[in-house]
C-alpha positions in Angstrom: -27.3 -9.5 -21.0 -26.0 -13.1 -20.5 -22.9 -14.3 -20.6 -20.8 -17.7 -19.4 -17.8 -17.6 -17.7 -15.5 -19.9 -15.8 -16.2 -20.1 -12.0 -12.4 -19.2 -11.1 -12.5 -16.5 -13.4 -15.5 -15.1 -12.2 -13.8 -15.7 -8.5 -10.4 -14.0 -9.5 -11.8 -11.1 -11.1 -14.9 -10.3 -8.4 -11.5 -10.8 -6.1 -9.8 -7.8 -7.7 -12.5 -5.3 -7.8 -13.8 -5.9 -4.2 -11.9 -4.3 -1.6 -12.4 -1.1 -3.3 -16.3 -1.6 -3.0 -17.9 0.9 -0.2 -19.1 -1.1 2.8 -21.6 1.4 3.8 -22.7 4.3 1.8 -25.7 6.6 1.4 -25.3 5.5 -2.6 -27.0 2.1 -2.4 -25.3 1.5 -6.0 -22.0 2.1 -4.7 -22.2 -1.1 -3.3 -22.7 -2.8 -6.5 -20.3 -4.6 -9.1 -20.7 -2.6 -12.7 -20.8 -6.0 -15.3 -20.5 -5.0 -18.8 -20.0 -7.2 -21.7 -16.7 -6.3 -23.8 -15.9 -7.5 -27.7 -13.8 -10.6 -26.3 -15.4 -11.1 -23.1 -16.7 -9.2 -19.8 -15.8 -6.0 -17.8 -16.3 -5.5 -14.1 -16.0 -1.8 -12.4 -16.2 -1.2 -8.6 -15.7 2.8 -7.0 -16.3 4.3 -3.5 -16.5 7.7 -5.8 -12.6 8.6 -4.8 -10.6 4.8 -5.9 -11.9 2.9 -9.1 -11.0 -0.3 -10.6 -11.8 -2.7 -13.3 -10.8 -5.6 -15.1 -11.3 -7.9 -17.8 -11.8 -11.4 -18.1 -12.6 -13.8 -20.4 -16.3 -15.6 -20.8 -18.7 -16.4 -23.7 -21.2 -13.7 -24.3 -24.8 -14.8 -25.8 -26.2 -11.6 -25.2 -24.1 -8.1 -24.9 -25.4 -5.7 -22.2 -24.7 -4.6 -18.3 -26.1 -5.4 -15.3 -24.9 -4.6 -11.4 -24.7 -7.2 -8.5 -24.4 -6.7 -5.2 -20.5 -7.4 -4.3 -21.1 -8.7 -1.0 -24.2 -11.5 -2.0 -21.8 -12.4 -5.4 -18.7 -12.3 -3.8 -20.0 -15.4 -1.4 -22.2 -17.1 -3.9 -19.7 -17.8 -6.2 -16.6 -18.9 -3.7 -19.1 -21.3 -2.5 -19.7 -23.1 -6.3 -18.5 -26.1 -7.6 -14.8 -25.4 -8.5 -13.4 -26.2 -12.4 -17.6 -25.1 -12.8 -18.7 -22.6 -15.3 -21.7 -19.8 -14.4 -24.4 -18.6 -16.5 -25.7 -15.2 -15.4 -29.2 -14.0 -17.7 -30.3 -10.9 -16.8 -34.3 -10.4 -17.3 -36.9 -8.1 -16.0 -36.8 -5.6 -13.6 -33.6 -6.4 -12.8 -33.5 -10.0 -11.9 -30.6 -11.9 -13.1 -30.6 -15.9 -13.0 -27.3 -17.6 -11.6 -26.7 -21.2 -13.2 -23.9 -23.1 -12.3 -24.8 -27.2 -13.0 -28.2 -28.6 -11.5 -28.0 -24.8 -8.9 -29.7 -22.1 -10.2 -30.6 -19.0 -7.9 -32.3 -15.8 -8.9 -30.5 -11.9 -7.6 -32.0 -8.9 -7.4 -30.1 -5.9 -9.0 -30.1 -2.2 -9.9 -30.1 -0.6 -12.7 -27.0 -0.4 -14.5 -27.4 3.4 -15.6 -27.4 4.5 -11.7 -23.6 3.0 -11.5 -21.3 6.4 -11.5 -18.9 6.9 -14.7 -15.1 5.9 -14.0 -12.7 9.1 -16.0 -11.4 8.1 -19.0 -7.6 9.5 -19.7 -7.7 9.4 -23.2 -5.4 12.4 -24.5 -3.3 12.4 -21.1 0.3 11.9 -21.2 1.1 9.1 -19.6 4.6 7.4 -18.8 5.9 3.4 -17.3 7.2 1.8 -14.9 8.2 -1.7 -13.5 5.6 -3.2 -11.7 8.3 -4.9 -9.0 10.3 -1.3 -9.3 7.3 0.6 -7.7 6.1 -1.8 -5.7 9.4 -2.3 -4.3 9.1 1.4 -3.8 5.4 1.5 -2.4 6.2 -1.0 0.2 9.0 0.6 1.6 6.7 3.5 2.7 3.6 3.1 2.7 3.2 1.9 6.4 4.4 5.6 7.6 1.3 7.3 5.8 -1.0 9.0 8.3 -4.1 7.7 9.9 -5.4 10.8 11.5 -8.0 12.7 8.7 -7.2 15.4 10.4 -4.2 15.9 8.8 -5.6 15.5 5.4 -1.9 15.9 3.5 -0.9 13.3 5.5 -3.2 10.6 4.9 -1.5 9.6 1.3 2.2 8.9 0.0 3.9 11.9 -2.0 5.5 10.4 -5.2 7.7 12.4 -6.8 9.4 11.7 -10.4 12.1 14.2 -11.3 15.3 14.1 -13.1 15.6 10.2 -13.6 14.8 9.7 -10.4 11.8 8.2 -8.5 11.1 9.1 -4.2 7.9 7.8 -2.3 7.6 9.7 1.1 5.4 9.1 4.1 4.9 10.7 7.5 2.4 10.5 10.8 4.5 12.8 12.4 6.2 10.6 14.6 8.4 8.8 11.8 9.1 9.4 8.1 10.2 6.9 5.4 11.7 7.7 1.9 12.2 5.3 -0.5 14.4 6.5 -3.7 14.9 4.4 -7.5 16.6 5.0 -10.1 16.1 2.0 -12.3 14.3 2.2 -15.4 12.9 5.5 -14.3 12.1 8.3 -17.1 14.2 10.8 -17.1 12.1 13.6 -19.1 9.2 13.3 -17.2 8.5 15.5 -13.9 5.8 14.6 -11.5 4.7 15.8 -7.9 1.4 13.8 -6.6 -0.2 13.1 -3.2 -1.7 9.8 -3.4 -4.4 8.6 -1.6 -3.5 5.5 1.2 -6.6 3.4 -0.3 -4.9 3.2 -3.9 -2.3 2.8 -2.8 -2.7 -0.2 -0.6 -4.7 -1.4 -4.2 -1.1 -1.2 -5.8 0.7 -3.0 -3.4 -1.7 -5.9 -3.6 -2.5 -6.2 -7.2 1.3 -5.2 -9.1 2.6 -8.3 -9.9 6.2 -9.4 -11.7 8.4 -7.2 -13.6 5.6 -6.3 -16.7 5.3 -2.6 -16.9 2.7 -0.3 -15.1 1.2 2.5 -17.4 0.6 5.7 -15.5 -0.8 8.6 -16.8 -1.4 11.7 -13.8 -3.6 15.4 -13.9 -3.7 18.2 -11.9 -6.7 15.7 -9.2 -6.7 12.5 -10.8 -4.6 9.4 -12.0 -4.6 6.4 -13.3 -2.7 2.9 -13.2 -3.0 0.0 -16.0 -1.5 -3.6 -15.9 -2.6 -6.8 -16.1 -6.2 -6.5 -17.5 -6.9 -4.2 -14.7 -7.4 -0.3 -14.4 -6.9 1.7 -11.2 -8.1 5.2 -11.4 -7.6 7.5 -8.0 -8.7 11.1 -6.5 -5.4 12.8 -5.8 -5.2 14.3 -2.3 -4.7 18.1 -2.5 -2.4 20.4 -0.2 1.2 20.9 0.8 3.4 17.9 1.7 5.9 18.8 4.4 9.6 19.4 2.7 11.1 15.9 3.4 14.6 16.7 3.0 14.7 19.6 5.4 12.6 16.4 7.5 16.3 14.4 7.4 18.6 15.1 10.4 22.0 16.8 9.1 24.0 16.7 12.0 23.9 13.7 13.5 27.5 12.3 14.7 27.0 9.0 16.4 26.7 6.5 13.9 26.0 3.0 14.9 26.4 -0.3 12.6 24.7 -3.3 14.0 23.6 -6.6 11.7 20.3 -6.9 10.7 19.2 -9.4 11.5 20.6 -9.9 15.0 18.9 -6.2 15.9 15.8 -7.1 14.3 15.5 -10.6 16.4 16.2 -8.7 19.7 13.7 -5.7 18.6 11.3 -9.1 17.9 11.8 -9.9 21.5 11.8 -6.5 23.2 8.4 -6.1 21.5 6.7 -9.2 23.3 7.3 -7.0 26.7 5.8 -3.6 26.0 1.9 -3.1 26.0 -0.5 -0.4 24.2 0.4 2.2 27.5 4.3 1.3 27.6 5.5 1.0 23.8 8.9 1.3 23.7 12.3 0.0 24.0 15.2 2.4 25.7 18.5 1.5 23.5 21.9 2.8 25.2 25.2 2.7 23.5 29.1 2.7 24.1 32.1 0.7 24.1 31.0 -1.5 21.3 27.6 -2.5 22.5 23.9 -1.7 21.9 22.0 -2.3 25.3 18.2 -3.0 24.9 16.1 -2.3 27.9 12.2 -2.2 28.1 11.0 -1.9 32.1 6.3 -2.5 32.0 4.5 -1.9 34.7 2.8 -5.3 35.9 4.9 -7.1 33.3 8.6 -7.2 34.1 11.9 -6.4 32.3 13.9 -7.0 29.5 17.8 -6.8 29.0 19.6 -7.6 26.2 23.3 -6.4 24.6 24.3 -6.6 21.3 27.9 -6.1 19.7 28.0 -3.4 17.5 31.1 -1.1 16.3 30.3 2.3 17.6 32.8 3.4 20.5 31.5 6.9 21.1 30.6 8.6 24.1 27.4 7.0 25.8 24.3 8.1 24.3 20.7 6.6 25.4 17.2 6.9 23.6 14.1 5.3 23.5 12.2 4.4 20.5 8.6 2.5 19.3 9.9 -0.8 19.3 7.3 -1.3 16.5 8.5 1.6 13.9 12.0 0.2 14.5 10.5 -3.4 12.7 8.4 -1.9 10.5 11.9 0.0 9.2 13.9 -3.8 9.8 11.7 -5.6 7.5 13.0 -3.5 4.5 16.6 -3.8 4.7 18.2 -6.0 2.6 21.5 -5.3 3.5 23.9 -7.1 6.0 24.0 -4.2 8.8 22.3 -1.3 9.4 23.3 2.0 10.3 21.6 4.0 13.2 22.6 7.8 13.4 22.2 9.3 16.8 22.1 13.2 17.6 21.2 12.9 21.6 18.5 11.4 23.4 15.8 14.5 22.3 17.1 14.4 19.1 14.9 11.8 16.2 17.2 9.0 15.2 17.8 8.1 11.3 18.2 4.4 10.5 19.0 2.9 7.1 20.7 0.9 5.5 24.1 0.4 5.9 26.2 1.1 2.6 29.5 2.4 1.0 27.5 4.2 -1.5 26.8 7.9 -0.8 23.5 7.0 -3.3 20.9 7.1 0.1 17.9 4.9 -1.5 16.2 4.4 2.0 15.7 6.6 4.8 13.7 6.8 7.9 13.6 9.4 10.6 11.8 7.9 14.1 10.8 10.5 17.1 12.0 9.8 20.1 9.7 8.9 23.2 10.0 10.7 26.3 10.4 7.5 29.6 
């Protein structure tokens, strides 16, 4: 195999395929780049046996064929070429493949290309599309809930669920949910109910781009993503997902309206007070005003009110100051709405809307001070 290709092209497309790469495994080859030539240019596959991707790019090919790299070695050879530079790579014997970029020219050692695991091909699966921005947009929204803890196995993915024209991502650690709902140009005949893995889906969130369509085509364990030149295929994560709407508080009767962005500033601020042992922020309301208070040991304390229009009976609760943010950095609306129970009860902020259509909602636990 030898082929030429454009040094940024080479860079962009090792750039793709890398994160998904295994840093240590006990399959050396898993830490390889798959290169293989194409009809208009060259392939490149990476897997960690559960997330795969690949994409295209164009080069000149003088001699079709594959060959492996190591991603790490490649990865820092190239970034460190001559930009606006083209590279040769010639693959010889026993695996050695000759880099030439101008007057540089370096010899790698690979492995065999036949040791590099197949990625699934979904040829004969039905397979349906979306916006990129729509489910990114959607991904985004809730992927930062998604369990961290292997332990909980079912919780360690986002549950996507396509029914009736309508498109819900839900995430949970148990100490906060977030459900993200769309609508817009969302199939209406199709029904879909998928666990998917935290890995891919970080992938997605970094590599949909614009408003181009995503083609998606899901099994009973496997799916697959394809846009822009580049294929994502994915384990799916098998068990029960916890019933998220039975998850949403019903009876919650203190509902408090506070602007966005002031609330998110003085969550910014409480924040800076609180370490890993005291994490959270005790929020008191009545009479038209939110009170922030957050009281660290061998810190200090932190007051703040802010003007809101709830004139309810006094209710008090503490929250992660952090899983309040994380929540504030999606709203796009004006205010937000915080719905209170009691001070045991979880709390359910959203945003604030005349529309009974509920496209994002969170439920935070409470913390015991």
């Amino acid at each position: 195999m030898k082929i030429t290709i454009a040094r940024q092209d080479l860079l962009d497309a090792i750039n793709k395929v890398k994160s998904v790469v295994a840093g240590k495994s006990a399959l050396p080859i898993l830490s390889h780049i798959l290169f293989e030539t194409t009809d208009t240019g060259i392939r490149l596959l990476a897997t960690d046996l559960k997330v795969s991707i690949e994409c295209t790019a164009d080069c000149t090919v003088h001699r079709p064929g594959s060959m492996t790299m190591l991603c790490q070695r490649i990865s820092m050879m190239i970034s460190e070429l001559p930009a606006n530079s083209d590279v040769t790579l010639d693959l010889g014997d026993n695996n050695v493949i000759t880099l030439t970029c101008g007057k540089i020219e370096t010899k790698l050692f690979s492995m065999s290309p036949d040791e590099f695991p197949p990625i699934r091909s979904f040829e004969g699966i039905d397979s349906f599309s979306l916006k990129q921005s729509v489910l990114k947009k959607l991904l985004t929204k809730s992927s930062y809930a998604i369990c961290t803890d292997q332990a909980r196995y079912n919780l360690t993915g986002l549950l996507v669920e396509l029914k009736q024209g309508r498109l819900v991502a839900v995430a949970t650690d148990g100490r906060r949910m977030s459900l993200a709902r769309e609508t817009e140009d969302v199939p209406e005949d199709i029904e879909k109910r998928v666990i998917i893995p935290a890995k891919m889906i970080h992938e997605l969130e970094r590599l949909l781009d614009g408003d181009d369509e995503v083609k998606i085509s899901i099994d009973e364990s496997q799916g697959e993503f394809c846009f822009n030149q580049t294929r994502l295929v994915t384990s799916l994560i098998e068990g029960n997902f916890p019933n998220y709407e039975m998850v949403i508080p019903q009876k919650h009767d203190k509902e408090v309206i506070i602007n966005t962005a002031s609330f998110t500033e003085a969550m910014r601020r409480t924040r800076t007070m609180t370490n890993d042992k005291f994490n959270s922020v005790r929020i008191a309301v009545e009479n038209k005003q939110m009170q922030l208070k957050v009281v660290t040991p061998e810190i200090g304390e932190y007051e703040e009110d802010l003007a809101t229009d709830y004139d309810g009976e006094r209710v008090e609760i503490a929250f992660n100051p952090e899983f309040i943010l994380e929540v504030l950095r999606h709203v796009e609306t004006k205010n937000v709405c915080l719905l209170l129970k009691d001070g045991m009860s979880p709390g359910v902020l959203k945003p604030y809307s005349e529309s009974p259509e509920e496209t994002y909602v969170n439920v935070i636990m409470p913390i015991r001070v």
